[in-house]
N, C-alpha and C positions, 0 to 999 in steps of 0.2 A: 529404625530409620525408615522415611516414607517417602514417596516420591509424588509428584504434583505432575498428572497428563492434561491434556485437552484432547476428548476427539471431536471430530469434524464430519458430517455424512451427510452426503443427500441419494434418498433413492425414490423410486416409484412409491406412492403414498400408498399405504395398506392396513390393517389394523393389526395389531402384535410389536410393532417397532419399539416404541417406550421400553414396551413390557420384555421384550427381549433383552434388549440394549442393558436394563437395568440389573435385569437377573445375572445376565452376564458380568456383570462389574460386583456383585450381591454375591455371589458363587466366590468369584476372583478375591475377597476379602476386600474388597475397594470401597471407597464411602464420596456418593457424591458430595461435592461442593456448590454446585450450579450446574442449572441446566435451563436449556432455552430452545425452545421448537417453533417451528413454523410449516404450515401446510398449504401449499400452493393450490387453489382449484384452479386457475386458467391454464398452467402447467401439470396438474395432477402429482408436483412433486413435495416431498418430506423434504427437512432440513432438519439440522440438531447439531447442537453445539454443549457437549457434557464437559466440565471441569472436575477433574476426583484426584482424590487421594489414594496411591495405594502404594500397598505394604512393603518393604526394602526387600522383602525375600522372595517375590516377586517377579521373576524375570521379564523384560521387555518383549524379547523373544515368546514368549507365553501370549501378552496380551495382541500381541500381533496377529500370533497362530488363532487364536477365537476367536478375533475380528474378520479376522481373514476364510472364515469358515460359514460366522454370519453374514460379513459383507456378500459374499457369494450366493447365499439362500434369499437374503432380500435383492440382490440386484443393488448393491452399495457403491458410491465414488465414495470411502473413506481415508482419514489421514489419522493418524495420533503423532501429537508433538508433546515433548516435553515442554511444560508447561514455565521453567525455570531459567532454561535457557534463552537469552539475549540474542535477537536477530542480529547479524551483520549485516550494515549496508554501504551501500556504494551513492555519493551522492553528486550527481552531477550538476553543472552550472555554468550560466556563460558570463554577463555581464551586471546580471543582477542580485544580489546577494540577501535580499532580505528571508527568502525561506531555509537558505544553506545556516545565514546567522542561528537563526529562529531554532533550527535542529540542531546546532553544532550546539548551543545554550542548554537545549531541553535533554539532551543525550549527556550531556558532561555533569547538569545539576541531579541527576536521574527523573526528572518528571517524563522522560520516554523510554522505555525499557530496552534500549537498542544499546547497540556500538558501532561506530563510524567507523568505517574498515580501511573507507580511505575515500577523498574529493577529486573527481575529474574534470577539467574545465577545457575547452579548447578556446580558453585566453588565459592568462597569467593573472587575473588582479585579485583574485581571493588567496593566494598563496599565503601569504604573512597570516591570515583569519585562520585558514585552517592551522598553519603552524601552529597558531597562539593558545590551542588546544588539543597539541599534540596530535594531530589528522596527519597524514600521509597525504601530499597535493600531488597531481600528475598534472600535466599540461599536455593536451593531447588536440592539437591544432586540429583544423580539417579545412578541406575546401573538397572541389567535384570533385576535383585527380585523386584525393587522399583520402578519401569516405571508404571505400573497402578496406582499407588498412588500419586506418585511425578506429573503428568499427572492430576489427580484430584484435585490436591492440584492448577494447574494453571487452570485448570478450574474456582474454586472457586474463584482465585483471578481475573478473568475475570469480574466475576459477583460483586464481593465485589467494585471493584474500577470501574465500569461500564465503562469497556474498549470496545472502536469502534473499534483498531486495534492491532493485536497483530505483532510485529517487529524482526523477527528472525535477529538479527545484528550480524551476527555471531556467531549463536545458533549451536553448534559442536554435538547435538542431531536428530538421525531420529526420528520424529514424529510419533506415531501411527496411522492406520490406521481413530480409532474413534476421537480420537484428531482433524488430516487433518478434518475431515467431521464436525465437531462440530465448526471447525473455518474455517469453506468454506466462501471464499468474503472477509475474515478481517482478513489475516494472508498473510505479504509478507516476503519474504527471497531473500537474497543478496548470491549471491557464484560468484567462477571466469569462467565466460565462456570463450566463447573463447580460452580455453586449454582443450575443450574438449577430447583429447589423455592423459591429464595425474591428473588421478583420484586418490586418495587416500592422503594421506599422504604429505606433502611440495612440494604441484602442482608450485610454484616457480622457486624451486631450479629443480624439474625434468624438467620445461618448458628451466631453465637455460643452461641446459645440451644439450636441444634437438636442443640450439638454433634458439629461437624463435623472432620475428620480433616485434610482435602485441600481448598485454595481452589486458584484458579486462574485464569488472565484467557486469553480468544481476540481473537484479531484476524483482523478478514472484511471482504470487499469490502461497500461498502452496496448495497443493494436496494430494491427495494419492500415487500419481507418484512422484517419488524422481525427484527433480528439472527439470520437464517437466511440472507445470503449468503455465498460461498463463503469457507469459512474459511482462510487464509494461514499462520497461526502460534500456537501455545498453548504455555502450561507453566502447569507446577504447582506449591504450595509445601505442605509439611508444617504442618499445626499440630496442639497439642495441646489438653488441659485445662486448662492451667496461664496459659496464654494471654487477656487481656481484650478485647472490642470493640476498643480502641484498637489494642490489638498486632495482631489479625488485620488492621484497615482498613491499619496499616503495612506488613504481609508485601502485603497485596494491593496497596498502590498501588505498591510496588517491583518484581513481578510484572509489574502490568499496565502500566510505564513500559517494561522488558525485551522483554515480546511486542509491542507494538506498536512500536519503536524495530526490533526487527527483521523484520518486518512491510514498515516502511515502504524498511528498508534490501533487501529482496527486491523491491519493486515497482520502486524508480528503477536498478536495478540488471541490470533486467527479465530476474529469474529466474521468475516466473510467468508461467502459463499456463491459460489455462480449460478446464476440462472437463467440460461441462455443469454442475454444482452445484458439484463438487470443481475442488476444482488440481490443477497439476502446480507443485511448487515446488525448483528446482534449486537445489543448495548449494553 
């Protein structure tokens, strides 16, 4: 029996890394299956992302202990995940439902390698949607008085359904500062960029007005910076004149179902990599 890892590293760029990394796995009885590098010169940093096979008799414990010996000699942030295992997520929502739809679809057919651990919304209208594919729905209201609690209460459920990543899918809530930091690395959000002139309120119908060429949606890790942490995935769609509010809000929420759908499929997948503000996102 064999077992399927992924590891993850980024360190100070040097010569010997490959050749270590590989021998180390060459030794170990392992066989790569993929592998993908990148070396930064404006940061002087490595990246690497190896997918391998190794042997059932094997111990985990083992390949930790000589990662954990090389990590230390290169100066390594490294991770090894099993490669097999199904991220649980947490997916949150308020009033809009096309990205929860879009993942609850992609998660139940397998085209995303996840499990939906459970839906939080602080309104009730997606209830019966999550039901209808056996989701767990919470309703977890907020306003000013009730954001420390309501906040806590998604903590908890963080931990009760041992959630890898939490899914703002059009979570219409800013996030507290301690929140952001408590879910650094495992918290993405979807919103429409590429309109960035028109913030607030039906960014659609103002982009409508402004006559606008090109909508588009990003998907970025959360922060403490309102929608300026590192970005993971964009695209764009065409529109024209001929087009009404309604038609633009439909190219965009199709858009912004796509970038965050793949977004989320690069994180449990762990082709990302941080690089101070930016990523590194392997294909």
């Amino acid at each position: 029996m064999h077992h399927d890892f992924i590891l993850t590293l980024s360190c100070p760029d040097r010569t010997g890394i490959v050749y270590r990394v590989s021998g180390l796995l060459f030794e170990a009885g392992c066989n790569i299956l993929d592998a993908q590098q990148f070396g930064d010169e404006e940061t002087g940093r490595f990246f690497l992302r190896v997918h391998f096979d190794a042997p059932g008799a094997l111990a985990r414990e083992t390949l930790d202990a000589r990662f954990g010996e090389l990590g230390t000699a290169f100066g390594m942030d490294w991770q090894l995940h099993d490669a097999r295992r199904r991220a649980r997520l947490l997916v949150l929502v308020s009033k809009q439902g096309h990205c929860l739809n879009d993942l609850l679809f992609r998660a139940h057919s397998g085209q995303l390698p996840v499990e939906i651990a459970a839906v939080a919304s602080n309104h009730e209208d997606f209830a019966a949607l999550a039901g209808s594919y056996g989701v767990p729905f919470h309703h977890l209201p907020v306003d000013t008085a009730t954001r420390d609690a309501q906040e806590l209460r998604l903590l908890d459920l963080v931990a009760a359904e041992r959630v890898d990543l939490v899914v703002l899918a059009r979570y219409m809530q800013i996030l507290s500062p301690s929140l952001c930091d408590a879910l650094t690395g495992r918290a993405i959000n979807i919103h429409h960029s590429f309109l960035p002139s028109f913030k607030g309120a039906r960014p659609y119908h103002q982009a409508h007005a402004r006559g606008v060429k090109i909508i588009g949606a990003t998907a970025h890790y959360v922060t403490r910076d309102l929608d300026e942490g590192p970005i993971i995935e964009q695209d764009v769609a065409r529109v024209d004149h001929t087009m009404t509010p309604r038609e633009l809000v439909r190219v965009g929420s199709d858009t912004e179902s796509l970038v965050l759908a793949r977004a989320v499929r690069r994180h449990v997948e762990h082709r990302i990599l941080l690089n101070g503000h930016r990523t590194v996102v392997f294909r």
